[in-house]
Structures are given as C-alpha cells and as structure tokens.
N, C-alpha and C positions, 0 to 999 in steps of 0.2 A: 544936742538934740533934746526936745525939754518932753518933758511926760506929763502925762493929765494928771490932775491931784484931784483925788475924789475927798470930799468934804466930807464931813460925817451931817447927817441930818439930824440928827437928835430924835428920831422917829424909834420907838420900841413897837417894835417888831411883834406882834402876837402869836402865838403860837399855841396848839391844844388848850384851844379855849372856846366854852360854847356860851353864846348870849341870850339870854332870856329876856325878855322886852315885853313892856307891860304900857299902856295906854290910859291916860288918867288926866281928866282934868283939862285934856287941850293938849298933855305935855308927855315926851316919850321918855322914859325912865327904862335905863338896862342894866345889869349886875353880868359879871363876867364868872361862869362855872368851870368845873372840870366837864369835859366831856363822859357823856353816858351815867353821869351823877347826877345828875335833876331828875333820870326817870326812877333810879331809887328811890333817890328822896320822897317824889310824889307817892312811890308804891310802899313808901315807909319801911322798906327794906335799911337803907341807910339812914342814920340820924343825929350823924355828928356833922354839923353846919359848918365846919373847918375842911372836913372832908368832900365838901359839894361845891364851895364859895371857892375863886381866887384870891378876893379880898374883900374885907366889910365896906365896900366902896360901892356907891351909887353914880350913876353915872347914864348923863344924854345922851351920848354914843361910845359907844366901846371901842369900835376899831377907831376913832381918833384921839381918844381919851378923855372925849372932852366932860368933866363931872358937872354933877346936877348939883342946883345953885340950891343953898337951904330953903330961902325960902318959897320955892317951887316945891320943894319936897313937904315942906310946914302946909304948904298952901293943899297938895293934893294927898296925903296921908297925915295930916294934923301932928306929926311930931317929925322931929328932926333923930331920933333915932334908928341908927340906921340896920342895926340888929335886926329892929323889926322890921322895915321896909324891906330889907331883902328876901328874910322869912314871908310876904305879903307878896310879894313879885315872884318868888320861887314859885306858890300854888297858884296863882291867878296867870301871871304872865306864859307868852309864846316861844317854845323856844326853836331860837334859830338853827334850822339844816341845812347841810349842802342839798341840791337836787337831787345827787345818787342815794344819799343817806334816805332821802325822804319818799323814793321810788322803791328802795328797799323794804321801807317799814310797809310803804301800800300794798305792796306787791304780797309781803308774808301776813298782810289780814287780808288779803283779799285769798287766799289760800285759806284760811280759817273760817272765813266767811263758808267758803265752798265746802270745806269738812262738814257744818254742825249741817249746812242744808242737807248734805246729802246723809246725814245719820237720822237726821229727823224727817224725813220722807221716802217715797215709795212709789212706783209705778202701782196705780190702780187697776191695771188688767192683768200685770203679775205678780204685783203685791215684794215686789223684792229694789230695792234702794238702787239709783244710780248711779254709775261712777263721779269720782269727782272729775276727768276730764269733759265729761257731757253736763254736768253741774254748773262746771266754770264758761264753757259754751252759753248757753243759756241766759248765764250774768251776763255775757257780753252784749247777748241781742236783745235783752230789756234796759240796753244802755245803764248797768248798775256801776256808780261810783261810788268807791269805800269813804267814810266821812270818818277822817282817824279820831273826833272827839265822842264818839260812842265806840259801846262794846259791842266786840264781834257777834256777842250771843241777840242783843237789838236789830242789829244789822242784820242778820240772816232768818230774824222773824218777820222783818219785813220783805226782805229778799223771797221769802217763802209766799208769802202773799200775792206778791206780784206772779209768781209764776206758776199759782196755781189760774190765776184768770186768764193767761194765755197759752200755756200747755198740759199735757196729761199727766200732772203730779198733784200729788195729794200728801197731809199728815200722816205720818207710821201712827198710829195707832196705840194707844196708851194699853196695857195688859195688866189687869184689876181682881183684886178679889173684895168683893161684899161679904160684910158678914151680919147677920140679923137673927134678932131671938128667934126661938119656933116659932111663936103666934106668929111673928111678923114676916113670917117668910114669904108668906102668900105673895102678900101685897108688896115687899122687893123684888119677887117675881114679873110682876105686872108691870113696878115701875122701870126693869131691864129691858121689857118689853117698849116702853116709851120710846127708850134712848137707842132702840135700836140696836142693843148692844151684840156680839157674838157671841156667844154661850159656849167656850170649852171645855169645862169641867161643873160636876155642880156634888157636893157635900152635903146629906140631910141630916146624916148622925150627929149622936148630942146634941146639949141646949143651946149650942150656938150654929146653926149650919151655916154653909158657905157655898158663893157661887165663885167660878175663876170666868171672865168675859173681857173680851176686848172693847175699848169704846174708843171717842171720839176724842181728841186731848184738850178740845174745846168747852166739853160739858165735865171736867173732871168738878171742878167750884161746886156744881148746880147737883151730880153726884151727891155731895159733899152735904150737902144744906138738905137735898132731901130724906139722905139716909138717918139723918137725926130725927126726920121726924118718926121713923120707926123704931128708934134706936140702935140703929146699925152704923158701921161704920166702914172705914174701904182703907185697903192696905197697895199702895202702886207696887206692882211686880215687875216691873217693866217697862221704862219710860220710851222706848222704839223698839217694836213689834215689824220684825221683818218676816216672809216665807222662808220655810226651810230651803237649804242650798243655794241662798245668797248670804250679802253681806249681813252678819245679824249685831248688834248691841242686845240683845236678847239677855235681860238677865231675872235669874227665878229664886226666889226667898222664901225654902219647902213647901215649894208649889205642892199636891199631893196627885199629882198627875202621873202615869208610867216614864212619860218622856220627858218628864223633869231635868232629869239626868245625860243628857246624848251621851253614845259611846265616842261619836268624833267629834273633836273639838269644833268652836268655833273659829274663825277665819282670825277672829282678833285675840283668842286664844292662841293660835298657832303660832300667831308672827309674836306675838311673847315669849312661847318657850323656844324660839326657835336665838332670841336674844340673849336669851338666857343661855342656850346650848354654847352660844356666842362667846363668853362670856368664863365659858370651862368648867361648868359645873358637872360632874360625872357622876353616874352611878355606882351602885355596889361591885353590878355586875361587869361592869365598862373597867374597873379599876381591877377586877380578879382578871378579863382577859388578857390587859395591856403587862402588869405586873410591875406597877408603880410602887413607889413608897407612897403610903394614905396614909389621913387620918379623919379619924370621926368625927363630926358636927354634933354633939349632943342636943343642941337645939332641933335640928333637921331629920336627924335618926341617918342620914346617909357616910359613906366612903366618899371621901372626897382623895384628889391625887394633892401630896403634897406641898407642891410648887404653885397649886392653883388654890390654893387653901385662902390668901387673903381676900381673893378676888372673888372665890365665894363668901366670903363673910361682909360683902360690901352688896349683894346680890338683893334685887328685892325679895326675894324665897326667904334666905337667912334674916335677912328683917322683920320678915312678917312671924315666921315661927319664932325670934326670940320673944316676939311679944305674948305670943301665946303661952312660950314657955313662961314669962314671969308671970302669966296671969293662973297659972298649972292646969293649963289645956294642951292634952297630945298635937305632935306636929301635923300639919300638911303635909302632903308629896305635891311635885311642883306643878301639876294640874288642879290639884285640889286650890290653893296657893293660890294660884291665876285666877279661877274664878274667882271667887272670897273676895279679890283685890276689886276685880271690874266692877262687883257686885258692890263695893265701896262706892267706887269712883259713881256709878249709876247714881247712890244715893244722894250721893253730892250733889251733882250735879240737879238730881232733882229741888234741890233747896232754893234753888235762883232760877227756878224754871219758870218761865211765862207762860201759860196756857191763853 
C-alpha cells in the first residue's frame, strides 16, 4: 500500500510579523516588523531599531520574500543603505492590519472621538453635556467616518461643527478671569459687554481688579489681543463650563467665588475615589474599626492596613503627595489630591487646544 510523500516546498512560513509598505518612485518597497512595534517606534516610546526591525532587509514583497533589487532602491532613496531606508519606510510607510485589528483601532477612536465631543459641549436649553451614547447616535446620522491619520482631538472639532448646524448643541463655554489695572477697568467693562460675556463674579479691590465671566471658546485669541491694549490680561479657569448637576470637567484655580469649593464632589471626582477605594486604600478610621496591622505613610499623613501598604504606594494619591513632600509642601487628603490632579490634566490639555 504506498503513502503520499509530502515534499517540502522550501516556503518559510511567516509568522508574527507585520509589514510596513511604502510607495516610491513606481516601486513598492516593504521591511518586515515585530507586531505592535512600529506604533512605539513612531510614538518614540521605542528606539532601539533591533527591537522593531525583523531584519535590516528590504524587500518587494514580504509574504514571498522576494528582496528589492539595489538598484531600485539607489534609484528611489538615492543610497543603497539599507539602515536608513528602513528607518525612511518606518515613518513614512503604511502599516499592514488584519481587518479585525483595524476595526478595532476605529472602533476605540471612534469612542474618543465621542468622549472629547461630549466634554467639550452642552445642550443649550440646559446648558448640561450629553451622554456619549446620544453623542455616538449623532455621529452616525451625519454619516461621520474616523480618518485614523488624524488626531482624535481634529477629529471631534470638526465633528462638533457639523453638528452644531444640524442639531441643538453648542460649545461649553470657556470660564475666564480678566484682570485690568484700576484705570482701565472701565473700559474691560465695556469690552465684556461686546463679547457678550456672563458675568459671575467681579473683584474691584486693589490695584489690580478682577472679573470671573464665561465667554465663547471662539473669541478666547480676540480676548487675548484686546486685553493688551488695556493692559490686562486673562487667566482660563475652566476649559468646559457645564450646569450644576450634570456631567462637569469644571475646574477652578482660587477662583474667589463662595462656591469655588463644592461640598459634593464632582461626577468625575467620584468615579476617581471610587478607583482608588478600589484599589485598598483605607483610612485612619477604617483601619481602628477593622483592627488590622497598619502602617503609616509619611508622605500622606494616613493608616494604611498593612497587606495593602504596596498597593497604596503605587496609588496616584501616594504619588502626588510624595512630590509635594520633596518639594516640603503638607500632604493632600485624597479629595484634595483628585482635584489638584484634574486641575493638571485641564491645563494640559489646554496647551494643544484649538479654539
């Protein structure tokens, strides 16, 4: 009885390998990666070329092996080293996804996308922000596709755009303080009065007074260029202005307002310490009624239970107050702590903000 004999084809097999493929010249040129290593690389997280590269090999097609002939390579990057062609093809070139992979990445910016709209807007008859399930609704019926070679934050100002000309949404509202010599307070008066601005608070005392006003995040620039001619200048407190008892990003940099300070947190406050609760960090009093072994955080001032001791020390709490402690500023308590953090991140995020 005779058996089939399977031949060996001499074909190597690829395996965990992702192609990048660049277009030049007429001629298709591709280098073979490690998967999920080219998007380091680009985000300069990674930078060792050993650690990204399968091999310093150039090459017409990957999945047949077939290499790229020099001088095609001479002809469309003018040298035949291939160090740098591939470093050339890493930033410039496409890299290849499965379908799943690449429904995946749309899928999680098209969710981001729908995050910053709905932080950065508001219903205008009740001034309080959408969900993002009515947000991502929305996207769908102005037919909006994610374009993965922009950023999410481009993406969802235009996003905003479009759906302020078809439904009832508008920009949150930027929350501002002016500040202007005496003389010139008059006339920053006036010009709040131009801009239509909302007047919540206003400071006359000492030589520099102050107004706290909501304005428009369109004319923050035009602010900006007029208050110099008075010689004033403007401090953002607030890059999204929600109503009280919705979702807020509300955040204040000693505003001198009564209500600076809420007793209840906010919503994005909550779900912080609620991670943190998460996470085992206990109080004084939590650790006197269970009757654990503790120890103390010198950085944080608190009783921590023993067994949870590293896992507070990896805490964003315990991070933030060791810095304060090296810089010898008293600790936060973990509300304190929360805000401070968002009231970071706000500013941040103000730095790359598009008006």
């Amino acid at each position: 009885m005779s058996r089939t004999l399977v031949q060996p084809v001499g074909q190597k097999r690829l395996t965990n390998v992702a192609v990048v493929r660049l277009r030049k010249h007429g001629q298709r040129f591709e280098i073979a990666c490690f998967p999920n290593k080219v998007l380091s690389w680009r985000a300069r997280v990674e930078k060792d070329l050993d650690e990204v590269l399968q091999s310093h090999t150039v090459y017409s097609n990957v999945s047949k092996g077939v290499l790229a002939k020099s001088k095609d390579l001479i002809k469309a990057f003018g040298t035949d080293d291939k160090t740098k062609i591939c470093i050339e093809i890493l930033e410039k070139g496409e890299l290849q996804v499965s379908g799943k992979e690449r429904e995946a990445q749309l899928s999680t910016q098209f969710r981001d996308i729908a995050t910053i709209v709905m932080e950065k807007t508001i219903n205008p008859d009740t001034r309080r922000p959408y969900t993002i399930t009515m947000i991502e609704r929305l996207m769908h019926e102005i037919h909006f596709a994610v374009d993965p070679n922009l950023t999410s934050k481009e993406q969802a100002l235009k996003v905003i755009k479009k759906l302020m000309e078809n439904f009832p949404i508008k920009r949150a509202p930027l929350r501002v303080r002016f500040t202007a010599p005496k003389p010139s307070f008059a006339g920053l008066m006036e010009k709040v009065a131009e801009w239509n601005a909302t007047v919540i608070s206003k400071d006359e005392s000492g030589t520099q007074p102050s107004i706290v006003c909501e304005i428009e995040p369109s004319i923050l620039r035009l602010c900006e260029e007029r208050l110099k001619d008075v010689q004033g200048r403007v401090e953002v407190l607030s890059v999204s202005t929600h109503a009280e008892g919705g979702q807020s990003l509300e955040q204040h940099d000693n505003v001198e307002v009564p209500q600076a300070m809420p007793a209840k947190e906010s919503d994005a406050v909550a779900e912080i310490s609620e991670t943190m609760q998460k996470q085992g960090i206990s109080s004084e009093s939590q650790g006197n009624a269970q009757g654990e072994q503790q120890r103390r955080c010198k950085e944080c001032d608190v009783l921590v239970e023993d067994k949870l001791y590293r896992e507070h020390c990896k805490s964003a709490w315990h991070k933030h107050n060791y810095t304060r402690h090296k810089n010898g500023l008293p600790p936060h308590n973990q509300e304190e702590c929360m805000v401070e953090m968002e009231l970071a991140d706000s500013k941040k995020d103000l730095k790359d903000y598009d008006f």
